[in-house]
C-alpha positions in Angstrom: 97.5 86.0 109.8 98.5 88.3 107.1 100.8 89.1 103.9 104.1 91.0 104.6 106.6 92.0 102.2 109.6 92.2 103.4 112.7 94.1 101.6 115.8 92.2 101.7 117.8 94.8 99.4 119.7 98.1 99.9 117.6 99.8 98.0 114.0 102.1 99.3 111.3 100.3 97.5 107.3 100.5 96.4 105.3 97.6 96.7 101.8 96.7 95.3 99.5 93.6 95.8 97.0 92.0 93.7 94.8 89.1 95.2 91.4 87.2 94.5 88.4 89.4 94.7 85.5 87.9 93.0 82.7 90.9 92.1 84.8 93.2 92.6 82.9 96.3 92.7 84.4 98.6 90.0 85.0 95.1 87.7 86.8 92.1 87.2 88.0 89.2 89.6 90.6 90.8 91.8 91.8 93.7 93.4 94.9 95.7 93.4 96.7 97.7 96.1 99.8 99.9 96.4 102.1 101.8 97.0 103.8 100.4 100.1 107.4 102.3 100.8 109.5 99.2 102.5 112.7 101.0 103.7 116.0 98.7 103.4 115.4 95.3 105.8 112.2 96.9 106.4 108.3 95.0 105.6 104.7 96.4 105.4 101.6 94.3 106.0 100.1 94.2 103.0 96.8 92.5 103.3 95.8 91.5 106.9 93.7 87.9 107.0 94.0 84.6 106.1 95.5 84.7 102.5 95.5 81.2 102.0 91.6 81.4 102.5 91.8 83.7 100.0 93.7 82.2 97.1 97.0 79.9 97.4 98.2 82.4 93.9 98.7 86.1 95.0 100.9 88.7 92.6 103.1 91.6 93.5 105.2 94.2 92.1 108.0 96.4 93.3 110.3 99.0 92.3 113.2 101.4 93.7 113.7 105.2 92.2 116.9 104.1 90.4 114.6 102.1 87.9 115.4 98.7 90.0 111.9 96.1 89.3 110.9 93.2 90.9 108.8 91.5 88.3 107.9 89.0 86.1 105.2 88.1 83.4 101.7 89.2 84.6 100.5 92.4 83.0 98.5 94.9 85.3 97.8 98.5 85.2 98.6 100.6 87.9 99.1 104.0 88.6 101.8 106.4 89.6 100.0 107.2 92.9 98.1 105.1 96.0 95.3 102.9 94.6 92.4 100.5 95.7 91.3 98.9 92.8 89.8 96.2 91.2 91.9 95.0 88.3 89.4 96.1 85.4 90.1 100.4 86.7 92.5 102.1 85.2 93.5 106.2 84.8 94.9 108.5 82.0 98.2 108.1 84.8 98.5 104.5 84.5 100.8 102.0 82.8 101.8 98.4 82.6 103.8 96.7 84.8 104.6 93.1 85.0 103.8 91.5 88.2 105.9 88.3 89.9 102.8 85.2 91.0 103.1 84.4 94.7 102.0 80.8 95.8 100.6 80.7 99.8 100.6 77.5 101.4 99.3 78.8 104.8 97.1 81.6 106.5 100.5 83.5 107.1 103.0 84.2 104.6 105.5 87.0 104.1 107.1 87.4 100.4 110.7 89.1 100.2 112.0 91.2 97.3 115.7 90.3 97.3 119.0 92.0 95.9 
């Protein structure tokens, strides 16, 4: 059981994941996690467990170095760097992206970033 992205483009790309994480810790409802390097027809494991169990709705973002986004309408802040946060941190490095919504419908699920 687990969440894998799984690149389906020519491109090198980073990955981060945002899923349901009630009390989080450092504030707010969910949690935040990245940067996952997913070579070309490569994937990454991205949260190991039952994400369905979790929450059916899951977000993600990715980009490649030539400026190339995967995204969509759901503002987060991350940071240039690897985090673990929970969705109310933030640093003087961080900026908005817009994240794409992911809908599981079972404990395995693997999400892939197309051309």
């Amino acid at each position: 059981m687990s969440l894998t992205f799984s690149n389906a483009s020519s491109k090198t790309l980073w990955a981060m994941v945002e899923w349901s994480y009630p009390n989080c810790p450092d504030g707010g409802e969910w949690m935040k996690k990245g940067w996952w390097q997913i070579e070309p027809g490569g994937t990454a494991v991205v949260y190991g467990g039952d994400v369905q169990a979790v929450n059916p709705i899951w977000y993600c973002y990715a980009h490649a170095a030539d400026g190339t986004e995967w995204r969509d309408r759901y503002q987060e802040l991350v940071p240039s760097r690897a985090f673990a946060w929970c969705t109310d941190t933030a640093d003087s490095t961080s900026r908005t992206i817009l994240m794409n919504e992911i809908v599981v419908s079972r404990p395995d699920h693997v999400h892939t970033f197309l051309p």
